[in-house]
C-alpha positions in Angstrom: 0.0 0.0 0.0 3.1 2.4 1.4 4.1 1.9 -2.6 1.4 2.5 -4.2 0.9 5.9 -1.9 4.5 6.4 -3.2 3.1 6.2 -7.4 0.4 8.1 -6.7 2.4 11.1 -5.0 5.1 10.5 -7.2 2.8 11.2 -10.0 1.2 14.2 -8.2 4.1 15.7 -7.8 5.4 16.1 -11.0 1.9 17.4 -12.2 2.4 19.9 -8.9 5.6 20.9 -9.9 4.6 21.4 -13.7 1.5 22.9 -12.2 3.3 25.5 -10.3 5.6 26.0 -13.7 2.1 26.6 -15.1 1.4 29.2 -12.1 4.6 31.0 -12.5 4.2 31.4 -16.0 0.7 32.3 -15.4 1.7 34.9 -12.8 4.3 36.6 -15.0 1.9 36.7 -17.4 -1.3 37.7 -16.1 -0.8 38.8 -12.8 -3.5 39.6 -10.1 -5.9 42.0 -12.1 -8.6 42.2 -14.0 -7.7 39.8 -16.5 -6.3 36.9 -13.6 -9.4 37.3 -11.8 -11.7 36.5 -14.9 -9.3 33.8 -15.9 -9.5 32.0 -12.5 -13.5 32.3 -12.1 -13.5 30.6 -15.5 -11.2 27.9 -14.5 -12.5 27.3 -10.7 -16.2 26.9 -12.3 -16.1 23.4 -13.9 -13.8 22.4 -11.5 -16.1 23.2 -9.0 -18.9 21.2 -10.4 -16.1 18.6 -11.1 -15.4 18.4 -7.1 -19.3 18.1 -6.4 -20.3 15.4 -9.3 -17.0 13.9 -10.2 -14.1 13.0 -7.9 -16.1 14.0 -5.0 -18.7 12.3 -5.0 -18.5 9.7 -7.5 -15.8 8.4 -6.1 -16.9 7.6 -2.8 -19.9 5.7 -4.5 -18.5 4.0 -7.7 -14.8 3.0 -5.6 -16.5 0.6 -3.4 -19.4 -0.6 -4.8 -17.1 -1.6 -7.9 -14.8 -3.2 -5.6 -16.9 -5.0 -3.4 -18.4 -6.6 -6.9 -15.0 -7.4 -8.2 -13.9 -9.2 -4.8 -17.4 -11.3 -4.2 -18.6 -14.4 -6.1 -20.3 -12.2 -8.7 -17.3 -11.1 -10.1 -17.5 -14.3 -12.1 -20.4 -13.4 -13.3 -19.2 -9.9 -14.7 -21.4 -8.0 -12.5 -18.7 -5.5 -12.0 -18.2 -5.1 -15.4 -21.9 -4.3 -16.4 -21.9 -2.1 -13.4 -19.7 0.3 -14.9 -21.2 -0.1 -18.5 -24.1 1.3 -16.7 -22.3 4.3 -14.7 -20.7 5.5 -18.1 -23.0 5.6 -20.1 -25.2 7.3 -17.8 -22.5 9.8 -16.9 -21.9 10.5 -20.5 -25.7 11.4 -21.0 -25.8 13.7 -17.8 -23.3 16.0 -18.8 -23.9 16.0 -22.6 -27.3 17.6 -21.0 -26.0 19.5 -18.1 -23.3 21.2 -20.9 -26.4 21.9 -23.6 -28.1 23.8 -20.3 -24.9 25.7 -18.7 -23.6 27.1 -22.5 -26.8 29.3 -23.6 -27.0 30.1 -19.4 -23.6 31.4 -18.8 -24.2 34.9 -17.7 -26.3 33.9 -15.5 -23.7 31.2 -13.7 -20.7 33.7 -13.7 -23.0 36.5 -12.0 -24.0 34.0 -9.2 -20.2 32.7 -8.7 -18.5 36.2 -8.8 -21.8 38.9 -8.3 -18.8 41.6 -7.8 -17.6 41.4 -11.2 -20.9 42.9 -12.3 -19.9 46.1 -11.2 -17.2 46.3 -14.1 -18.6 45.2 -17.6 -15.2 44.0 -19.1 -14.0 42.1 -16.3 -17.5 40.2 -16.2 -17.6 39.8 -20.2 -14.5 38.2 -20.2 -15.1 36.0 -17.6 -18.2 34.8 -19.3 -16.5 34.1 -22.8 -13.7 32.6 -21.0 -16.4 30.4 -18.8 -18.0 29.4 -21.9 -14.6 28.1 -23.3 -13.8 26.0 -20.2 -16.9 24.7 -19.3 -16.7 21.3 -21.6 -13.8 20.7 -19.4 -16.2 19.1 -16.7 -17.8 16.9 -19.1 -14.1 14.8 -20.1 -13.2 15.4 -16.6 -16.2 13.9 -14.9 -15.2 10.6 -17.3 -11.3 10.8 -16.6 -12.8 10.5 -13.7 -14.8 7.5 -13.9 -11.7 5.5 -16.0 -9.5 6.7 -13.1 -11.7 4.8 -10.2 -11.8 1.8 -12.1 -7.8 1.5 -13.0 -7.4 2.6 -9.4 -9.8 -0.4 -8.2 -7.7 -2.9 -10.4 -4.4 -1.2 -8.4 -3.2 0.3 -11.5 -2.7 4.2 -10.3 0.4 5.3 -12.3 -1.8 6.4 -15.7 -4.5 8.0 -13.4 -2.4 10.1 -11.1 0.3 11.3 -14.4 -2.8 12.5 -16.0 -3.2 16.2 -14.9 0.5 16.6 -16.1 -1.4 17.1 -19.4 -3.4 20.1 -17.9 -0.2 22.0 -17.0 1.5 20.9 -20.2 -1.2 21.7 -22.0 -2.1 25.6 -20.6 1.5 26.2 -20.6 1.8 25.3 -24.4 -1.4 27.4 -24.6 0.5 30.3 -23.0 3.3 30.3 -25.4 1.4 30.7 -28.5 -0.5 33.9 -26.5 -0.2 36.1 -29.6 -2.3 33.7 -31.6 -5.2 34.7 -29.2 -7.1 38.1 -28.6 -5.1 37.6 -25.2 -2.9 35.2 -22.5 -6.6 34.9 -20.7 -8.1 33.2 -23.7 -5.3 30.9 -24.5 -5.1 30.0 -21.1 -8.3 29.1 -21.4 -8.3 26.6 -24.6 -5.9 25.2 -23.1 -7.6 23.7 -20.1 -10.1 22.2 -22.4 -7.8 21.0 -24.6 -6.0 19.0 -21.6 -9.5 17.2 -20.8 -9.7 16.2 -24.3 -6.1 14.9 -24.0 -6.4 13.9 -20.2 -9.5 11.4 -21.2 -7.7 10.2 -24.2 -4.7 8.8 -21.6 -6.8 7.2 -19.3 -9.1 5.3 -22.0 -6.1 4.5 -23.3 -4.8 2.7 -20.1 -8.0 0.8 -19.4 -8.4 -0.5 -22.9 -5.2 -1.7 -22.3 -6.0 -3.8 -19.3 -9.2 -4.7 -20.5 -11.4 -2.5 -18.5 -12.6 0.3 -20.8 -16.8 0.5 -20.0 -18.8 0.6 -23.3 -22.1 2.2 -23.8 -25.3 -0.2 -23.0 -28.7 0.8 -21.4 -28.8 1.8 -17.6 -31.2 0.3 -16.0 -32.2 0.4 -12.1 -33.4 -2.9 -11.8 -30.0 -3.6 -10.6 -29.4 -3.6 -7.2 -26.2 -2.7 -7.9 -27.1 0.9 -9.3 -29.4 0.8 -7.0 -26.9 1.1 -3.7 -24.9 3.2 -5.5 -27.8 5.6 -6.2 -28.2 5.3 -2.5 -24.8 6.1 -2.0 -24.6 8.8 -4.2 -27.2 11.0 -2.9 -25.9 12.2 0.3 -22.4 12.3 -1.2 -23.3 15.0 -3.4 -24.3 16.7 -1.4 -21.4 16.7 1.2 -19.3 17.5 -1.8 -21.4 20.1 -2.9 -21.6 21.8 0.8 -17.7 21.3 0.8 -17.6 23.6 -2.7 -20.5 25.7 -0.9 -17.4 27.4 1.0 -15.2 27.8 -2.1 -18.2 29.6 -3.9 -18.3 31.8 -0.9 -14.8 32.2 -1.1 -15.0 33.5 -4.8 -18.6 35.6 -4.3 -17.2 37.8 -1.2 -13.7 38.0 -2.6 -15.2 39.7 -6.1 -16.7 42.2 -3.8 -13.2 42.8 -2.1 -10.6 45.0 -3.9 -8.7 44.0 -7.6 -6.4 41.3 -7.0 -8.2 39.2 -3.8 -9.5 36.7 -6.3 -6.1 36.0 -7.6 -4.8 36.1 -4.0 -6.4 33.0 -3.2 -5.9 31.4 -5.9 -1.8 31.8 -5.8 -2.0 30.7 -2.0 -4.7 27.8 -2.4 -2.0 26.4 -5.7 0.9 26.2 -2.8 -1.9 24.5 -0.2 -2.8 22.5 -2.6 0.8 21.0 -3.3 0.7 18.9 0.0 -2.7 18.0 -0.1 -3.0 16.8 -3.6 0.7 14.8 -3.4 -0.2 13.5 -0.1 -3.4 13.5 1.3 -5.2 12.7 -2.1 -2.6 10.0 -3.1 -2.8 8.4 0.8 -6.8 8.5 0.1 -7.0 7.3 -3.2 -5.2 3.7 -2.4 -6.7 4.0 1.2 -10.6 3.8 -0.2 -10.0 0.7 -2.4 -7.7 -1.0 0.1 -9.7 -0.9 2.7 -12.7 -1.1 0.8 -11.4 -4.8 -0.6 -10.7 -5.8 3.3 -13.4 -4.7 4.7 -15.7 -6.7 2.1 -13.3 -9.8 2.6 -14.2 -9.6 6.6 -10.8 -8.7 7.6 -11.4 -5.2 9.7 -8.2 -5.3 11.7 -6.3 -5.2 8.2 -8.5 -2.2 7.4 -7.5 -0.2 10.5 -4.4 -1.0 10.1 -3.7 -0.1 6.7 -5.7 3.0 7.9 -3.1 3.9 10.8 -0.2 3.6 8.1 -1.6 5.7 5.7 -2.6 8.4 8.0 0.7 8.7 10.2 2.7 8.2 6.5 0.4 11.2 5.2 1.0 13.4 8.3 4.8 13.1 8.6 5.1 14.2 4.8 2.8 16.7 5.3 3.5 18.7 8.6 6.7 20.3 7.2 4.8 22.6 5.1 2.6 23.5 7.5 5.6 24.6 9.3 7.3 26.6 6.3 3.3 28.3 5.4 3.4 29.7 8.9 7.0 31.1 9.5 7.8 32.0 6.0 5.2 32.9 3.7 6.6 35.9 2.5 9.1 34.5 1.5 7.8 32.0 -0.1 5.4 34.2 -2.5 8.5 36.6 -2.9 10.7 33.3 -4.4 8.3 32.0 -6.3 5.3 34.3 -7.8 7.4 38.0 -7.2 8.4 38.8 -11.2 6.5 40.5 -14.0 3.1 41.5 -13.5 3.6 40.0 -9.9 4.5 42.7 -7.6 5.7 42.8 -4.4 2.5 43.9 -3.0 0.6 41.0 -4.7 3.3 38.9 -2.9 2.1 40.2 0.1 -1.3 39.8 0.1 -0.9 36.5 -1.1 1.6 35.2 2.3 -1.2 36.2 4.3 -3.6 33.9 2.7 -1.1 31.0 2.7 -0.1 31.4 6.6 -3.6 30.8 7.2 -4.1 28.1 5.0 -1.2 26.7 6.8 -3.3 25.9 10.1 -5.9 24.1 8.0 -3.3 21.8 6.3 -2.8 18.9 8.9 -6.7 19.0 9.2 -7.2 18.0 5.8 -4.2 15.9 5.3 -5.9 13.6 8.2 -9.5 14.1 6.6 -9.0 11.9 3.9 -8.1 9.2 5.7 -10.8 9.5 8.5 -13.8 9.7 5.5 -12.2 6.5 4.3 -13.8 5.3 7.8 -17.2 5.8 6.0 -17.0 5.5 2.5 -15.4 2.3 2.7 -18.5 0.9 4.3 -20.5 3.1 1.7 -21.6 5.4 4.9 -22.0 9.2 3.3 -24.7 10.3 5.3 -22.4 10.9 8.3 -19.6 12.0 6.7 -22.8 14.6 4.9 -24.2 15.6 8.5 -20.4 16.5 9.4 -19.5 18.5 6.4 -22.3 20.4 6.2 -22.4 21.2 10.3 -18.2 22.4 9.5 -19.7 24.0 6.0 -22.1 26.0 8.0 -19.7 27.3 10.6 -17.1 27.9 7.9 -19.2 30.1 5.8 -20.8 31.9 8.9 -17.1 32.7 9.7 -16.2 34.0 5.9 -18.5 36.9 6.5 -17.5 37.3 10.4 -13.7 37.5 9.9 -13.8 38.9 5.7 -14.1 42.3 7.9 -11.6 43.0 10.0 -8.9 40.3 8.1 -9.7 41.1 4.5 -9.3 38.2 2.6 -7.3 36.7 4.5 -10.2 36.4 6.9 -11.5 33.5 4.4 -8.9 31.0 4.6 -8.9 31.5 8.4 -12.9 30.1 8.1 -11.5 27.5 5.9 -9.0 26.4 8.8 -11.3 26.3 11.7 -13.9 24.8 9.1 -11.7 22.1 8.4 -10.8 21.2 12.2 -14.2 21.3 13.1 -14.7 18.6 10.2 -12.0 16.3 10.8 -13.4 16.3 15.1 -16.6 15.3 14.4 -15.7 12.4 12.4 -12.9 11.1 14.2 -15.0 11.3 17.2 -18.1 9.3 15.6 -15.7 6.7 13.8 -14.3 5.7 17.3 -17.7 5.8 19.2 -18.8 2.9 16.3 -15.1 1.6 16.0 -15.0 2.2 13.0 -11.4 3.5 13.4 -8.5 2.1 16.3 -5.5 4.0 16.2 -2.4 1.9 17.2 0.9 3.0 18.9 2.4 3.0 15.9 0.5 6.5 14.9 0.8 7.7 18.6 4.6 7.3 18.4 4.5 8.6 14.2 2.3 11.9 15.8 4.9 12.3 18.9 7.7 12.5 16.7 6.0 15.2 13.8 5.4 17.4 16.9 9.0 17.1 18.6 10.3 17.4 14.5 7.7 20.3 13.7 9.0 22.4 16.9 12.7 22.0 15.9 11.7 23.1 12.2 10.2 26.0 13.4 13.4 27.2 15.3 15.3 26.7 12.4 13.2 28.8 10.1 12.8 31.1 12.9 16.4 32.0 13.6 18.1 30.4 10.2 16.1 33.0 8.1 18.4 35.7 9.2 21.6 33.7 8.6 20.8 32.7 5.0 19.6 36.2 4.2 23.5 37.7 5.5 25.1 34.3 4.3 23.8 34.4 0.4 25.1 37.0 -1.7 23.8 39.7 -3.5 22.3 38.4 -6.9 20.7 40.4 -9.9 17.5 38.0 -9.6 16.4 34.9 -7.7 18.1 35.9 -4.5 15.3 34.9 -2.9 14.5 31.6 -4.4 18.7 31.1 -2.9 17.5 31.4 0.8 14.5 29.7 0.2 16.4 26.6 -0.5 18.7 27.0 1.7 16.4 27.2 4.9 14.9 24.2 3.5 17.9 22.0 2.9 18.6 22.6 6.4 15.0 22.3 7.6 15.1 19.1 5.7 17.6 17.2 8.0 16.7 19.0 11.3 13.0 17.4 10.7 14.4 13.7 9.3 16.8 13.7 11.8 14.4 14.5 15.0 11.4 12.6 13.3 13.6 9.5 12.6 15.1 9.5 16.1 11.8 9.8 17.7 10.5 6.8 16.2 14.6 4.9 16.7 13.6 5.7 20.4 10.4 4.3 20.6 11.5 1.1 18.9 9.9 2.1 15.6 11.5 0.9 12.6 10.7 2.3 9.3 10.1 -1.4 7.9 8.2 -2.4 10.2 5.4 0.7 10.1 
């Protein structure tokens, strides 16, 4: 399983890392004005509808149900495979129709995600021709999407995780032939819907080849198959839609707040989203299967356990940046965003946003893995009552703390919102058992803390010894420090980490 975590966030992280070449590029180019903002409504849209109908939701209904099919007696059959006959096709036809409704309807959408931007007419034009380019994204997405749960249900996750490399590889192409467009907004902007064309192509690809690929038949709901996952699916979209309930709030008070807020939090949430989506999302996608596939077999203890791995493996890799979001986030936007049409004040604005994203990271990381609690026993109406009781308190705080923080005041909602989240379903897993944490995490936890509080120091008080110790450069001075500090960060937090869990008689093997 520790492997397969290890392909998946191997794979993430070269689609982070061209995703944050993307973000540079994009930065440089666009900057954090009118034209970003637009550009970032347009591209947050479908992927909001992708979180609520696709990868959120689907998911969590398709993963387990498919896999408890493959690993019962009627498996031989072909159940499983008629089963996802079924959910294609069906998918296909639902967003062939959702697309013919949203196109003609635009205006509309983009005035209910961002009503700010009605107060200037070219801002809001643009965003709704740029929407209107983007939008068929969600249609290959939501199949990429589909094709991605089944290879990841067969344990192939290589092809499925490498595929929103095309995305970045794809916009920054895009970018590069800007002067074929009327500007860098619009061929950003063809080229996220080219990479779904190209991103679907991959992952067809990859399923044909082992045999897997759904084909198009009637759906019916006479099978009790569909019929679960209907049953399933239900309350799961709705979680996922109260979850993307907070980042349309995000989006609709920031459009009210001054030029450059919207882009603000989308430069931060691209950094926040590095750990999460190489970690937290790779630890959840093999968790769900895995433990789905154990759980259906009767063996529970394996479940937790594999549980307990993923979760302390998930929040060692993850708590450094936490660290580095909260003692150096000016830094950080200065090294990487600060050039072009990124100024130093956009920079900024931008640190504040990430230092407060910072306290929601651990949260999150560990919220995969506690859903996985649920879903794998195809429970989403509690993990639905506890997302929307944390949606409701997060949104009530967007409009509390937008005030006197700015926009910084809506990742701070986001943070608590997340917390709040992660308590309520840790605490309801245990009462039903549904989740035994071992020494193994107890010890993993003890040794991030006594790691995290040496990192801190050495960001603390090694920031002003790289700033004296590197020289004077014409450009990228900053980017010098920043890898400097973490170099050193790097071993202070292996070192301590590892020699917690030496003490403790922890061996990396054996975890």
């Amino acid at each position: 399983m520790i492997r397969s975590i290890l392909s998946v966030g191997g794979w993430t992280l070269v689609s982070r890392v061209t995703g944050f070449a993307r973000d540079v590029v994009m930065a440089a180019i666009l900057g954090a004005g009118p034209m970003a903002d637009a550009f970032v409504v347009a591209f947050r849209l479908p992927n909001h509808f992708r979180a609520i109908f696709g990868e959120g939701a689907f998911n969590t209904a398709f993963v387990p149900s498919y896999a408890g099919l493959s690993e019962t007696e009627q498996a031989q059959a072909g159940a499983a495979r008629r089963f996802a006959d079924r959910i294609f096709t069906l998918m296909l036809l639902v967003q062939i129709a959702f697309l013919a409704l949203a196109m003609p309807a635009m205006p509309y959408v983009v005035r209910a995600l961002a009503p700010g931007f009605s107060e200037d007419p070219e801002r809001f034009a643009l965003a709704v021709s740029l929407t209107r380019i983007t939008f068929p994204y969600l249609l290959f997405m939501t199949l990429v999407t589909l094709f991605s749960g089944l290879l990841n249900a067969h344990r192939r996750f290589a092809v499925a995780a490498g595929a929103p490399v095309l995305l970045n590889l794809s916009m920054l192409a895009a970018m590069a032939l800007a002067g074929l467009f009327p500007n860098a907004a619009y061929a950003a902007a063809w080229g996220v819907t080219v990479s779904g064309v190209l991103q679907f192509a991959l992952v067809w690809w990859d399923c044909r080849r082992a045999g897997i690929a759904p084909a198009l038949t009637a759906p019916t709901l006479r099978d009790p198959a569909m019929r679960r996952f209907f049953r399933v699916l239900g309350p799961a979209v709705i979680g996922s839609a109260g979850f993307q309930i907070a980042s349309f709030a995000d989006t609709i008070i920031a459009s009210f707040l001054p030029t450059g807020a919207v882009s603000a939090l989308y430069y931060a949430d691209r950094l926040y989203q590095l750990p999460f989506g190489v970690i937290a999302i790779a630890a959840g996608t093999v968790l769900l299967p895995e433990m789905s596939r154990r759980i259906a077999g009767g063996d529970v203890a394996g479940a937790h356990a594999a549980q307990n791995r993923a979760a302390g493996f998930s929040l060692a890799l993850s708590a450094p940046f936490t660290v580095a979001f909260l003692t150096l986030p000016g830094l950080i936007m200065a090294a990487l965003f600060q050039r072009g049409a990124f100024g130093a004040e956009d920079a900024a604005r931008a640190a504040s946003v990430l230092a407060a994203y910072g306290l929601a990271l651990p949260a999150v990381v560990l919220l995969r893995s506690a859903l996985a609690s649920f879903y794998a026993r195809q429970d989403t109406m509690t993990p639905l009552i506890a997302s929307l009781t944390a949606i409701a308190i997060n949104v009530g705080l967007k409009v509390v703390l937008t005030g006197p923080y700015g926009v910084t005041g809506l990742a701070l909602a986001t943070a608590i919102g997340q917390w709040i989240n992660l308590a309520i379903l840790v605490a309801l897993a245990w009462r039903r058992g549904w989740m035994a944490p071992g020494r193994t995490l107890a010890v993993t936890a003890l040794g991030v803390v006594v790691a995290c509080l040496a990192l801190a120091a050495t960001a603390r008080y090694g920031l002003p010894l790289a700033d004296a110790l590197v020289p004077a450069l014409p450009r990228g001075r900053e980017i010098a420090v920043l890898c400097a500090l973490g170099l050193a960060g790097t071993l202070v937090y292996a070192v301590l980490l590892l020699g917690t869990l030496r003490v403790f008689g922890i061996r990396l093997r054996r975890a």
